[in-house]
N, C-alpha and C positions, 0 to 999 in steps of 0.2 A: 523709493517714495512712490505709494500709487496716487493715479489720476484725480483725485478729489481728495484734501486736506481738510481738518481744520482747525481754527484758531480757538482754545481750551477757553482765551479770554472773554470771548462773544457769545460761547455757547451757554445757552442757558437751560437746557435738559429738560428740552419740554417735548423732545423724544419724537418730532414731527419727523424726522427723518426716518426713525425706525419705521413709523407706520404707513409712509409713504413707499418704503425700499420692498418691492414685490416678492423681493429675492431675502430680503432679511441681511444685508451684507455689512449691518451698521453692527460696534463692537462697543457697546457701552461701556465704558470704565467709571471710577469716582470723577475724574478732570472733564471729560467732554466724550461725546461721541462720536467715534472715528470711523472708517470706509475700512473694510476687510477685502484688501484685493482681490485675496483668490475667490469671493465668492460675486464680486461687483461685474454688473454686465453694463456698466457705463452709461445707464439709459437718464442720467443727470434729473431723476424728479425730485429728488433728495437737495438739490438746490433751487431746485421751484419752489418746496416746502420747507424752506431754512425762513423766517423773516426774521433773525438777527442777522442775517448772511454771515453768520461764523463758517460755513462750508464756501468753498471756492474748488475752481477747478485748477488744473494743471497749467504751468506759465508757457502757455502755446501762443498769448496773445504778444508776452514780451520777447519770445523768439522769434517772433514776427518783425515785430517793433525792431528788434538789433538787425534780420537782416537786410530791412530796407534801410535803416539809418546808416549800416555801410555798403550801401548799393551793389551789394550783389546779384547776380542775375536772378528775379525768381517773378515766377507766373504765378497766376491764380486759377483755380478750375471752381466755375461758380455752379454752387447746385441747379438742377430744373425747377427747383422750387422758388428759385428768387424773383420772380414775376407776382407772386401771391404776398413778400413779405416785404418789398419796393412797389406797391401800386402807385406811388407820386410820383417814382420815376422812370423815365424813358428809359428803355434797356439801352440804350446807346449812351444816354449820358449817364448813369450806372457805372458801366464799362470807362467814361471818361474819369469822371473822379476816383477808378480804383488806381487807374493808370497812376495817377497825377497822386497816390499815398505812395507811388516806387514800384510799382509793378511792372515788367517789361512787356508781358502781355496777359490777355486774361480770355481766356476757352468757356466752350457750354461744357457743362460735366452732362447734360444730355446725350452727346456724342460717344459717352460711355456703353448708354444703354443701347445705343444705336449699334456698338459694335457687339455687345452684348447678345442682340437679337438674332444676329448673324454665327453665331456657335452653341447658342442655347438647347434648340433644337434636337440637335446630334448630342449633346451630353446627355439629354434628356432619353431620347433613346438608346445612347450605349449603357445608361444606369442601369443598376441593379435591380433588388425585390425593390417593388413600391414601398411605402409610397415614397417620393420625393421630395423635399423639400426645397422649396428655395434659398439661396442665401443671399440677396438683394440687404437684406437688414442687418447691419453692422450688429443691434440690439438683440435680435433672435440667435444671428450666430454667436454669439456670446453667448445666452444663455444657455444653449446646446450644448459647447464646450466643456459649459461649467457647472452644470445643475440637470444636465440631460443628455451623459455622454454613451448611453447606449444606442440612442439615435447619430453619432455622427457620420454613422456610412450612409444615412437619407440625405445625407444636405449636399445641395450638387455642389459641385469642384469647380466655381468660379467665383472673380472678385466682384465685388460690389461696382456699381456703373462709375462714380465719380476716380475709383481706385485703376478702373477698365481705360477711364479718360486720360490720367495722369501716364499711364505709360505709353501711350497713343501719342503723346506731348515731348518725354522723354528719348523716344525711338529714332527718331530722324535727324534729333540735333545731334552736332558734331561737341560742342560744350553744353553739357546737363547741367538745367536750370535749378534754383530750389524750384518747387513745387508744393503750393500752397492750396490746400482744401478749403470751400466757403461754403457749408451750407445749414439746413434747418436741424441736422442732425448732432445731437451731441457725442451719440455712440460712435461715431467716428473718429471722435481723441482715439478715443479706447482701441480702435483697431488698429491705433498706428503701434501698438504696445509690439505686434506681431512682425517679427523679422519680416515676413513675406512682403509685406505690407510697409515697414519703416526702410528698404529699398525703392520704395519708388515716389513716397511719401515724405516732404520734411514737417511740415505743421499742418494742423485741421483747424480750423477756427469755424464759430457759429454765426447767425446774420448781427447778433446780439453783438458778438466782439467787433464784425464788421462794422457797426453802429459806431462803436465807440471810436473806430478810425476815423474812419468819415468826417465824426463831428470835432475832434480835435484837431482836423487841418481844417476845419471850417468848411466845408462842402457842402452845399445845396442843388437840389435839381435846376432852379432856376436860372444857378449861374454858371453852366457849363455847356458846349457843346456836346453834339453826338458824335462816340467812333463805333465803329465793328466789332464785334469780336475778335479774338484771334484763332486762327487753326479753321478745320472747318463747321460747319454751323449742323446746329441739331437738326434732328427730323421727325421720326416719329417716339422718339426719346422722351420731346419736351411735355408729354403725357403722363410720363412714369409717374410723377408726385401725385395723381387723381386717386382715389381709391379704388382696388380691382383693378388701375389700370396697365400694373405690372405683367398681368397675365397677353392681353392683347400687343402691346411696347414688344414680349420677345416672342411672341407668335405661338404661344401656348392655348389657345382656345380664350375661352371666357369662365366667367363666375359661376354661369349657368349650368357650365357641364356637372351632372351626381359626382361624377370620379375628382374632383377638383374641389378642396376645398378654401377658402379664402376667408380670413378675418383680420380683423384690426383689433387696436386692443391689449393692454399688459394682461387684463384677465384673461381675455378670452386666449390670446395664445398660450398663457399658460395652462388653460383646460382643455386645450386640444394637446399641447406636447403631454400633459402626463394621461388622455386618453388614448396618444400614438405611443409610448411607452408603458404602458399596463397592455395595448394590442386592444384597445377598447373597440378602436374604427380603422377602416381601411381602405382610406381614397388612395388614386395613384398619383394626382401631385398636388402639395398644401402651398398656400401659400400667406405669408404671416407677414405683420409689418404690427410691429411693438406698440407704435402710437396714433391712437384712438384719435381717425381722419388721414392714416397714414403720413406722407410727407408734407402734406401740408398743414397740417399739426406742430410737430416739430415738439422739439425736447426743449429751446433754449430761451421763448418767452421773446422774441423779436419782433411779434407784431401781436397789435391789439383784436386783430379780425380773425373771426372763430372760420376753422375751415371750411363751411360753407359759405362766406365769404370768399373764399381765395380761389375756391375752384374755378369760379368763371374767369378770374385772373390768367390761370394759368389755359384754359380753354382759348382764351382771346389769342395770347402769344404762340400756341400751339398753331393756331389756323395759320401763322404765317411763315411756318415751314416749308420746308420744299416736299412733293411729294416722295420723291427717291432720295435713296442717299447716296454721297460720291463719295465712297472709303470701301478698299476693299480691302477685307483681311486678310488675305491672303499677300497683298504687294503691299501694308503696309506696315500690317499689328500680327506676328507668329499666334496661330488657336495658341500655343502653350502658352504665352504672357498674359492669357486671362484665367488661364487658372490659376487655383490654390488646393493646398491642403488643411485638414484641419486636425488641432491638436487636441486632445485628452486633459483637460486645465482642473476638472472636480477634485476639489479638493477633501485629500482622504482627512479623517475622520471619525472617532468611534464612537457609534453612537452610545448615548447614557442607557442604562438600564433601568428594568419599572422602579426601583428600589432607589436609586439618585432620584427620577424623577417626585415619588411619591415624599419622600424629605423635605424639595424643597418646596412642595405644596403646602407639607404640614407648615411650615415656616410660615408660610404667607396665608396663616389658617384657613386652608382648603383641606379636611379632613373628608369630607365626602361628595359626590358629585354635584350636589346642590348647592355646595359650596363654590364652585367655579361657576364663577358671573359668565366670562366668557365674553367681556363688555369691549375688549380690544383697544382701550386706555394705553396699555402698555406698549404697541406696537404690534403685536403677534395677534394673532385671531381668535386662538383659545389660551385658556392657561395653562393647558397640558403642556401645547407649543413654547409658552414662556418658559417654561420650567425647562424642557429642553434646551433653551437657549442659553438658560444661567446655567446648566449643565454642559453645555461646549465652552463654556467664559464669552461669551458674545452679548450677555444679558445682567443685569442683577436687579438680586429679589427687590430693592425697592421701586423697579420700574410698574410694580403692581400698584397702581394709582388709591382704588376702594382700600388695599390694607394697608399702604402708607399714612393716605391721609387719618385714617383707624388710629395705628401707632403715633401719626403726630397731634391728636387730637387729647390721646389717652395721656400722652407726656407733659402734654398743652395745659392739660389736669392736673397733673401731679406735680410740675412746677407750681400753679396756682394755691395746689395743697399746700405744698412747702411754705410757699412766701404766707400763706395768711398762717400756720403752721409757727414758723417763725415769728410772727407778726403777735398774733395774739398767746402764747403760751409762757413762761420762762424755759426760754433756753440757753441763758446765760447762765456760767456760774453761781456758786451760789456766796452769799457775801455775809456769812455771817462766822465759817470760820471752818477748817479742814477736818475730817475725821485722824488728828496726829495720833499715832497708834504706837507711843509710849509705855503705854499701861495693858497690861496682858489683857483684861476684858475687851478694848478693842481691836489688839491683835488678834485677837480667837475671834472677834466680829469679821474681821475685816477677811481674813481666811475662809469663813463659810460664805461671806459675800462673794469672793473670787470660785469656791466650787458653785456658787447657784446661780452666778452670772448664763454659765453655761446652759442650763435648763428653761423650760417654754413652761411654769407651773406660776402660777399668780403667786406674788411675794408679798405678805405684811410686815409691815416694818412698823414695831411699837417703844415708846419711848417718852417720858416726859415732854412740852413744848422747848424747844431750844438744843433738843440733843445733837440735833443734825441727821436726822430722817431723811431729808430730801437729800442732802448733799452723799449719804452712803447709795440712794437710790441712781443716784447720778455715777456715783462709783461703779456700781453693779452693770448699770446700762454700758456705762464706757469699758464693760470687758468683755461686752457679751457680744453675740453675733451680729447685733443690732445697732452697733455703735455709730455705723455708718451715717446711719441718720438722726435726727435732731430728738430729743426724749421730751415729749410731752408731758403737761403739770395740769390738772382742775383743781379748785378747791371748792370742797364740798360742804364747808360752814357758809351759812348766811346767803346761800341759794334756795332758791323756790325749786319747787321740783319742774318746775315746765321750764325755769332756766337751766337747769343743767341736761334734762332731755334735752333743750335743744344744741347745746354745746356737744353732746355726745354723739346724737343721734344727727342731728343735722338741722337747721330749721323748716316748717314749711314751705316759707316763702323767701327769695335771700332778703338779708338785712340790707340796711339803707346803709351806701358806699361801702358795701361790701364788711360792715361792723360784725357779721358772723359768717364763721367759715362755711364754704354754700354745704361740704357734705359731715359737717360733725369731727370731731376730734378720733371718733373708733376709724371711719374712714379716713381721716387726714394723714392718721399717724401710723399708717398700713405697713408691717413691715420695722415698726418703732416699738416704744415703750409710752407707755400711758400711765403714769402717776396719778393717782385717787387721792388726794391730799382729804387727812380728815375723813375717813370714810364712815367714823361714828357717828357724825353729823351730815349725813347726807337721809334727804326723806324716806321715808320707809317705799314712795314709787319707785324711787330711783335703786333701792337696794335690792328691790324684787327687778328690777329691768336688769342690772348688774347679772344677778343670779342667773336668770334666764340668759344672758348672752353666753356666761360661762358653761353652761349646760348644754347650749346648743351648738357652740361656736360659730352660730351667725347672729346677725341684728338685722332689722326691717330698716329701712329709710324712711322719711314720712311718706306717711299713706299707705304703710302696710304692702306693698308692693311688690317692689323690689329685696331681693334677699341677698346681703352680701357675709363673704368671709369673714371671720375675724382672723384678722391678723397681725394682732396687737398683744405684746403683753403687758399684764396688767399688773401694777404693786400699787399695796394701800398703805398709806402709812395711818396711824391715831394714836393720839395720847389718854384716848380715855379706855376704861375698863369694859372690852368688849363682852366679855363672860357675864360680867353683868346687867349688860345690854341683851342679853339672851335673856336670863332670868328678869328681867323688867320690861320686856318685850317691843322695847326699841329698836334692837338690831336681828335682820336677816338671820333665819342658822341656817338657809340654803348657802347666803352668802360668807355665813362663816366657816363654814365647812370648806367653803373654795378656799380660800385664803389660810385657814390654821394650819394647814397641812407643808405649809413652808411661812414660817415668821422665822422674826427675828426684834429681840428687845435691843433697843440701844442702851448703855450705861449713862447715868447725868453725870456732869460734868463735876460732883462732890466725891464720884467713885473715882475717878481718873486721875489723879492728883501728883502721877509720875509726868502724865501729859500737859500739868498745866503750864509748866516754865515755854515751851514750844509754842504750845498754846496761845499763849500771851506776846511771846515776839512777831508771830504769822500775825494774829489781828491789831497787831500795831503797825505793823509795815504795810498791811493793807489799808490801814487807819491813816496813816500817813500819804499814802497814794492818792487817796480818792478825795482828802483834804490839803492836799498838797502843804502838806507838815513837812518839819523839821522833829525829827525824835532822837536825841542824842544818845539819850540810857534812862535806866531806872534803879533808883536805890536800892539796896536790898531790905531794907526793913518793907517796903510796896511790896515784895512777894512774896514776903513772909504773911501781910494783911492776907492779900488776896487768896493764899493757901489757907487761911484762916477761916476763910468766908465759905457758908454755905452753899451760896449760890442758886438759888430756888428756880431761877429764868435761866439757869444754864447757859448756851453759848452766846445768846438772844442777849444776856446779861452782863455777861463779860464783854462781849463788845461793844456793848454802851459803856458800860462806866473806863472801858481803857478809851475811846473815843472821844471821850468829855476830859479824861486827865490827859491827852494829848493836846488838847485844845487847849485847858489850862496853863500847861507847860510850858506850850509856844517856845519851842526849840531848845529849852532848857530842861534837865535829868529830871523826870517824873517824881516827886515826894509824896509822902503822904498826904498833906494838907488837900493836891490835887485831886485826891480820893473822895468820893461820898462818904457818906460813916455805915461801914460795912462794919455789921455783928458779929465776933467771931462765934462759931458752931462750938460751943462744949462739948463736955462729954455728957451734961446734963440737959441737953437742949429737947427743948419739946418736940416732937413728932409732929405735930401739926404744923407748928411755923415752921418746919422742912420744907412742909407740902403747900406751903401755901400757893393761893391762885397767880395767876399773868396779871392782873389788876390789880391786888395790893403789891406783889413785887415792882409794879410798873411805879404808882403809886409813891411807895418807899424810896424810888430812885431818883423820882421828880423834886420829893424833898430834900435828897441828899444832895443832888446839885443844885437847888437853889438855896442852902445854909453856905456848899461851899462858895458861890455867886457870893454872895455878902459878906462872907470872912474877906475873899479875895479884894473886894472892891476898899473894903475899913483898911485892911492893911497897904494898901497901894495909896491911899491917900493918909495916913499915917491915923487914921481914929477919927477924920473929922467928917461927920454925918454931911452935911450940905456937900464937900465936895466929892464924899463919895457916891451922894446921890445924882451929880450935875455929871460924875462918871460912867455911869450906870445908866443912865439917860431916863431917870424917872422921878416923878416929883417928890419933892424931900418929905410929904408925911407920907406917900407910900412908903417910901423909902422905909420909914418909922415903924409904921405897923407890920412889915416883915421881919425887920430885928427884935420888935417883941412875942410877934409869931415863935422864932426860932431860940428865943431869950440871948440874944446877942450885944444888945443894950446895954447893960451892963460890963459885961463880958469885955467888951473893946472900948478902952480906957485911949484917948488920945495921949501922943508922949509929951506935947508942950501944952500950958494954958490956954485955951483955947479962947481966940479973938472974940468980943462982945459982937452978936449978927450973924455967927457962923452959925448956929445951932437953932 
């Protein structure tokens, strides 16, 4: 498990850690953003910029917490920087209340650097080619290891000062303490990672966690006395946390010398390692400290005072050193317990090549340079760099911010399509009755419908009113590649041409609560099918606007502007004679040329006659459904009528009149009486009354269910007009003047004498 976790439930992938981690060590997955050990150099800014705190660090503070709750021996070594991050309190009573959380005693980790001072020197002159580096920095030497291991014969061969103190601590006693680290540095978990290191070391905490001790036993400055430290007291060490003043603490010169060079800073040190690894520059000793104000900075966010605040802090306590120091290396700390070695940690790697990276550019449409914002949304600095990342799995493509929010804006859209899509079209089945393919004409339909499903060529579909046009077009749609999405319907009778431009095309302006789809039914249905219902009857603008899309295979939006795809196919259905709408100059030949080149007639429902027994069960049972009937049977002399009947309205007709003799019925076996009076078709039958219009057929069925209305009501009250009018629920001389309307008056003779009053 590495030194920094975090919790998938907290995180909310707004990627602040990526762009905060200098080193790039954060491994994006879909769940959360996690810490990539091998490339993590511990410098914890990654949880200065977490504010869900889904990121935490390692439980050094609860192995703390366990081993003073069972009192085993263990000291603390506090940084030199804790003067700058405790200004309220006295370093003596500091020192009392660490005591008083269980500590047996508690040291300057100054005294580190003091010993420090005293062997620096000599390693510095026995080193190699220049230049040198320091390793004072937990943070630096880490990233050496890990991101810059051609440099690790630069970096001198000693431990970090508070690391220097702890075995200073260690060495004398007869029972070894735990030993506990306190200071502004976070990188210091991180170094306890190291064998070398986790021998003389058990816990590292920061003043932050220190904090959180303190105030949980309730400790205040005010209410404690002062003690000492323990072991002996710093000297010219308690400077080390000033800026630059690493250099003067081990007797190296100053800032000033050319040959020396010194910065603070995550940038800046990293523009001098990759200048001292390319051979850019060539001082003879560098000197780095990660964070920007150096040690009095700090990684862990424990005080509110910016480092020039703190330095006169640590200046004040500094003055009251002694001038010498009484520790000598030699009678008390062996030179070799302050050295170290350093390990080769870069984690191998291979890099992507131009051809992964330029893919997953395309992806995230960056097709040419101008394309990459380069805006650093994502965490990486460029988008080349991104691309590389989701190319090691440390990244993915939707961390690119501009073409996410692209893609969720465009979906954002096409959801919107759908629903008013939905909303305003038929997409529901169709309720007037199935294409049953009984009868060979529309099995041979139904077969060319299935080969032309497959093809992108505008379909006409022609046929009488009622044949079920829409519903084979809905067939067609549900085989084709297109099914997936929802099949679009306009109807083109008894529209104005600026109404249906703007159903097509889109409106200028959006409609009020959104009553028109904002981009048109051609864009809505991108990818679908668009039904033209009625295309006879559509204005002569709108037939020349048709034409022209099919010709071009784009449309304008309004204002002429913008120019999109078409990606729609299109079928028209009509029942009227389009050939003659060429010769009478009502219809389009640009647009009939589009269209004749794949029709298809449907047969009426007079040609099908294998189909109609089928027929008639499907729109009874659907009859039944949607009026929640009871339909028990039907006689067969009923389908011997209805085989008899012409049927001029086709399906559109059959489904009324089975609709109205279900009603009739009311749960009892359909008869004839419950029938309109249906003509039967001779063999002499006129040709015209075949053909006649949707108006007198409508017409003719109106009368034949209100004769049957009044047979039914005479006979349920056995002949007697008043009560069958008080049944009927209409006054008894209307009542009157529809049975002479219909000549029924006569016709229905009551079976007893009827009462004087009833009539």
């Amino acid at each position: 498990m590495g030194l920094i976790q975090t919790d998938p439930h907290r995180c909310r992938a707004c990627h602040a850690c990526v762009r905060h981690c200098p080193v790039k060590a954060i491994r994006v997955s879909a769940d959360s953003a996690a810490t990539d050990p091998a490339r993590c150099i511990a410098c914890g800014r990654c949880l200065q910029a977490c504010s869900p705190q889904a990121r935490t660090a390692g439980g050094a503070l609860q192995r703390v917490r366990r081993l003073l709750d069972r009192r085993e021996p263990t000291v603390a070594v506090l940084g030199p920087a804790f003067p700058a991050f405790y200004g309220d309190w006295q370093p003596g009573r500091l020192v009392a209340a660490i005591r008083q959380l269980g500590f047996q005693g508690v040291h300057e980790g100054a005294v580190g650097a003091d010993l420090l001072a005293r062997v620096v020197p000599g390693l510095l002159s026995a080193q190699g080619q220049p230049p040198c580096i320091l390793s004072h920095c937990p943070a630096v030497v880490a990233l050496v290891e890990r991101h810059f291991p051609q440099l690790l014969r630069h970096l001198l061969p000693v431990v970090t000062p508070l690391v220097a103190a702890a075995r200073l601590i260690r060495k004398p006693l007869d029972q070894t303490p735990r030993i506990v680290l306190i200071s502004s540095c976070f990188a210091t978990k991180g170094e306890m990672a190291d064998d070398q290191i986790a021998d003389s070391v058990d816990a590292a905490l920061t003043f932050a966690e220190l904090n959180l001790l303190l105030s949980d036993a309730g400790h205040t400055p005010q209410r404690l006395g002062e003690e000492d430290f323990s072991g002996p007291a710093g000297g010219l060490g308690r400077r080390f946390p000033l800026p630059a003043a690493a250099l003067s603490v081990l007797g190296l010169g100053t800032a000033s010398d050319p040959e020396v060079l010194s910065a603070e800073g995550a940038d800046n040190v990293l523009e001098i390692l990759r200048d001292l690894a390319a051979g850019r520059i060539h001082p003879r000793l560098v000197d780095l400290r990660w964070c920007r104000g150096g040690c009095l900075a700090g990684s862990d966010g424990g005080s509110r005072l910016s480092a020039f605040a703190r330095a006169p802090l640590i200046r004040h306590y500094a003055a009251t050193a002694k001038p010498a120091g009484e520790i000598g290396v030699d009678d008390v700390l062996p030179r070799s317990d302050l050295q170290r070695r350093f390990t080769h940690r870069h984690p191998a790697r291979d890099l992507p090549d131009g051809e992964h990276i330029r893919r997953i550019l395309q992806a995230t449409d960056k097709y040419a340079i101008g394309d990459e914002l380069n805006c650093g949304a994502c965490g990486y600095p460029t988008c080349r760099e991104h691309a590389a990342a989701v190319c090691r799995g440390l990244a993915r493509e939707d961390m690119c911010r501009p073409w996410f929010i692209k893609r969720l804006s465009a979906q954002s859209r096409q959801m919107e399509q759908r629903y008013q899509l939905a909303r305003l079209v038929l997409s529901g089945r169709e309720q007037v009755g199935d294409l049953v393919a009984r009868d060979a004409p529309t099995r041979k339909l139904l077969q060319i419908g299935r080969e032309l499903a497959a093809t992108e060529s505008p379909l006409l579909l022609r046929g009488e009113p009622g044949t079920g046009k829409k519903t084979l077009a809905r067939l067609i749609h549900d085989s084709s590649p297109r099914a997936a999405l929802p099949m679009a319907m306009v109807n083109c009778s008894g529209r104005t041409a600026e109404q249906l431009l703007r159903m097509l095309r889109g409106p200028d302006a959006p409609g009020i609560e959104g009553s028109e789809p904002p981009g048109g039914l051609l864009l809505m249905a991108s990818g679908s099918t668009l039904v033209l219902e009625e295309i006879g009857d559509a204005p002569a603008e709108i037939q020349s606007f048709l034409a022209e899309v099919l010709d071009r295979s784009h449309f304008s939006l309004p204002g002429g502007k913008i120019e999109q795809p078409l990606n729609v196919r299109l079928m028209a259905t009509s029942s009227r004679n389009l050939e003659a709408g060429l010769q009478e100059g009502w219809f389009n030949r640009d647009l009939y040329v589009h269209f004749s080149l794949c029709s298809l007639n449907l047969p009426p429902l007079r040609a099908r006659g294998d189909s109609l027994p089928e027929l008639v069960r499907t729109l009874l049972r659907r009859a039944a459904q949607r009026l929640h009937l009871q339909v028990s049977d039907m006689e067969p002399a009923v389908l011997k009528i209805l085989q008899g009947h012409d049927w001029p309205g086709n399906l559109y007709e059959l489904a009324n009149v089975l609709e109205r003799a279900a009603q009739l019925a009311d749960g009892a076996p359909i008869r004839a009486e419950h029938l309109p009076l249906l003509p039967t078709a001779g063999p002499a039958a006129d040709s015209a009354e075949r053909h006649r219009d949707f108006r007198a057929s409508r017409d003719r069925q109106l009368q034949g269910i209100e004769h049957s209305l009044l047979e039914r009501f005479l006979h349920e009250n056995n002949g007697n007009v008043s009560a069958a009018a008080r049944s009927a629920n209409l006054p008894r001389r209307t009542f009157y003047r529809l049975l002479e309307r219909h000549g029924l008056q006569r016709r229905e003779s009551p079976r007893g004498a009827p009462r004087k009053g009833n009539d």
